[in-house]
C-alpha positions in Angstrom: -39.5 -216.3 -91.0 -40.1 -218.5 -94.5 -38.1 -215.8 -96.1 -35.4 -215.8 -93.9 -35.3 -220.3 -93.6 -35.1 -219.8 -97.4 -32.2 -217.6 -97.3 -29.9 -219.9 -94.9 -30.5 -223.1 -97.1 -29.1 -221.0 -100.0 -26.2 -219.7 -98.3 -25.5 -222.5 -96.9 -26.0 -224.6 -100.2 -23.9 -222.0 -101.4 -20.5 -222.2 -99.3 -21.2 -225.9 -99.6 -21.4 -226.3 -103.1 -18.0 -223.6 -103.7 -16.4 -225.6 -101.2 -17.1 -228.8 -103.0 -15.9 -226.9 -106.4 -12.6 -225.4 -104.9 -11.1 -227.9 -102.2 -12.5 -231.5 -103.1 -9.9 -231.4 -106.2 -7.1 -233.6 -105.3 -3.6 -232.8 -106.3 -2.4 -234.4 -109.7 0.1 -236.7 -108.8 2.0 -237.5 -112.0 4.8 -240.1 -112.1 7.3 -240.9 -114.5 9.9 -243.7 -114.1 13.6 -242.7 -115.1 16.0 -245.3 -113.9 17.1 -248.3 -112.5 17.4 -248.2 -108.5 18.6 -251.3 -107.3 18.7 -254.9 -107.9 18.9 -257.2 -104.6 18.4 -260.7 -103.4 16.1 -261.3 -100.4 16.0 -265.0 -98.6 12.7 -265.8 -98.7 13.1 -268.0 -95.4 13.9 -265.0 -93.2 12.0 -262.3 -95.3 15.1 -260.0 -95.2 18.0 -259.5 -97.0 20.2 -262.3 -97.0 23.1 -261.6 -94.6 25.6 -263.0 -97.5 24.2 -262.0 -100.7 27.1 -263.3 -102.0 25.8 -267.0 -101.8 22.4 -268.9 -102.1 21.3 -271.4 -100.2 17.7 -271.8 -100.1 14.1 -270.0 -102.2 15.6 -266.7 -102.5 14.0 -263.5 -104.8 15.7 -261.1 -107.0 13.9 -258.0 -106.3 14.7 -254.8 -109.0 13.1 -251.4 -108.1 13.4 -248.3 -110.1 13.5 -244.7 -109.6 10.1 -242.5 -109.9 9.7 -238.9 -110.0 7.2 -236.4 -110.4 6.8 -235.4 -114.0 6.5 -231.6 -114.5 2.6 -230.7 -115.5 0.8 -228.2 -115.7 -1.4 -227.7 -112.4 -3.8 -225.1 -113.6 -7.2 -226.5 -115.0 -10.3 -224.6 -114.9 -12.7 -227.9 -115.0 -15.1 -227.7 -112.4 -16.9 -231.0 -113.0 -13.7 -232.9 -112.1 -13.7 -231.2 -108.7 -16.9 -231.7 -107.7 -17.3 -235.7 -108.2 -13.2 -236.1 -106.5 -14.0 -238.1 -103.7 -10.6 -239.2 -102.9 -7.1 -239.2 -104.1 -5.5 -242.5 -104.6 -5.2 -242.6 -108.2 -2.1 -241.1 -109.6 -1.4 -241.0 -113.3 2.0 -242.6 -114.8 3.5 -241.4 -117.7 5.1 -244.6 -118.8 5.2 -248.4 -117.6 7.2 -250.7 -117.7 6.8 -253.5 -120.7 6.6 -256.4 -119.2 6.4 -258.3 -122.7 9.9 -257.2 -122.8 11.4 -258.6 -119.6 14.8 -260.4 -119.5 16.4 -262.4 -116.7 19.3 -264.5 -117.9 22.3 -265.9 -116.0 26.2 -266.0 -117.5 26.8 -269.4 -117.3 24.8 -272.2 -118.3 23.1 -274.7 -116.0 20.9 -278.0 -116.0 17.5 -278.0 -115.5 15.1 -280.8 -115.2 18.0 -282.8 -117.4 17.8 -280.3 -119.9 21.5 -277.6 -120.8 20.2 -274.2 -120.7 22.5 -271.9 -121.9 24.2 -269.1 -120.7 22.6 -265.6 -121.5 19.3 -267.8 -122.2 15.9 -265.9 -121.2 14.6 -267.5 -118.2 11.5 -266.5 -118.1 11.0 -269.4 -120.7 11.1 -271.9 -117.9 7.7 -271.8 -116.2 9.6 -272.3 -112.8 9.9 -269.0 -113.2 7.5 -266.9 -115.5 5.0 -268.1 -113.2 6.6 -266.5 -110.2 7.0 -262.9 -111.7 5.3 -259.7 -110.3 5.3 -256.8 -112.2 4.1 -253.5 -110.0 4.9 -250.3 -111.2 8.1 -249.1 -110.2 9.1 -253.1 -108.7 9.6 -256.4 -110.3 10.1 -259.4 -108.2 11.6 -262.7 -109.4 11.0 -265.5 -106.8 12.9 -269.0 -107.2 11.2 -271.5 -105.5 12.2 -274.9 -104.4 9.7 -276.3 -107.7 12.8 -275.1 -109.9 15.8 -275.3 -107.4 15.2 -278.7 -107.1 15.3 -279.7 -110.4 17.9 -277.4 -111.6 21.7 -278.0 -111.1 24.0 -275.0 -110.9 28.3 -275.9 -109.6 29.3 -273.9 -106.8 30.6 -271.0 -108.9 29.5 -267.6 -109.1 26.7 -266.7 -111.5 25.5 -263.1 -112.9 21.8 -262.5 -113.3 21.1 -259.7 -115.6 17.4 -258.0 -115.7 16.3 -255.8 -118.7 13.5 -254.5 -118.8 12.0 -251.6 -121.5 9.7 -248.5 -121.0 6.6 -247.8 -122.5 8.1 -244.6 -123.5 11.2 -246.5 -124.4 13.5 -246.3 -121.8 15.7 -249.6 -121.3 17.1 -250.5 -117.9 19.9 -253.1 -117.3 21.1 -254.3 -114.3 23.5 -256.6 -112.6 23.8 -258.7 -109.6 26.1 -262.2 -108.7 25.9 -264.3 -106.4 27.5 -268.0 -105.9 24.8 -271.3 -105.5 25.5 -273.5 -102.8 22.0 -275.3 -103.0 
């Protein structure tokens, strides 16, 4: 009967520990990003895009996301140890980030700002109004304007272009667009 007792708890250790070994791997999930999706302007009021992007009246956020795909690996690797301590899956791997030391956001046309010119095409993430209100993810960047710079800074009811740049660690550069007209 010992002999027997002694048998199950092998087989059973076993299938336990091949089963560890084969299906406890998770899937590589490797991401690369490739390009620039989409540059918008959410009201940060209503939480939702505003219904006329076309003009600002209130704390709004320039929100840029950019386009992620699988990168092509390999998906054969004979390392057991890996396996057998995966206990879950929610780390992926990314090829490339974005740099956040090489962020732009500048606007066309000059404006004032706490009595100060600042010129068009000037970086604003100089103003701390605004660095300090920059989130960097890893496929998202959000730029929030809050009433601590719109109500020191002066813009004329004219329409503005923000342009975002932004580089790749792997040296990709994105560029993107979007206007909209102050009426603060």
């Amino acid at each position: 009967m010992k002999n027997n007792a002694s048998v199950f708890v092998k087989i059973y250790l076993s299938f336990m520990l091949l089963s560890v070994v084969l299906y406890s791997c998770c899937p590589e999930q490797v991401f690369q990003i490739r390009s620039f999706n989409q540059l918008q302007i959410f009201d940060l009021n209503t939480q939702s895009p505003q219904e006329n992007p076309d003009i600002v009246t209130d704390e709004f956020v320039i929100i840029a996301t950019f386009s992620s795909e699988n990168a092509p690996i390999s998906n054969f690797h004979f390392d057991i140890t890996t396996s057998a301590y995966a206990t879950s899956c929610d780390n992926d791997t990314f090829l490339n980030e974005l740099n956040e030391e090489s962020f732009s956001i500048s606007l066309d046309k000059g404006f004032i700002y706490n009595g100060d010119t600042i010129a068009a095409n000037s970086n604003l993430t100089e103003i701390i109004a605004i660095n300090d209100n920059i989130i960097f993810f890893y496929d998202i960047i959000e730029v929030s304007f809050l009433n601590d710079f719109l109500n020191i800074a002066e813009f004329e009811n004219q329409e503005y272009t923000f342009t975002l740049y932004i580089e790749s660690s792997d040296g990709l550069q994105f560029e993107k667009q979007i206007s909209t007209t102050f009426e603060l």
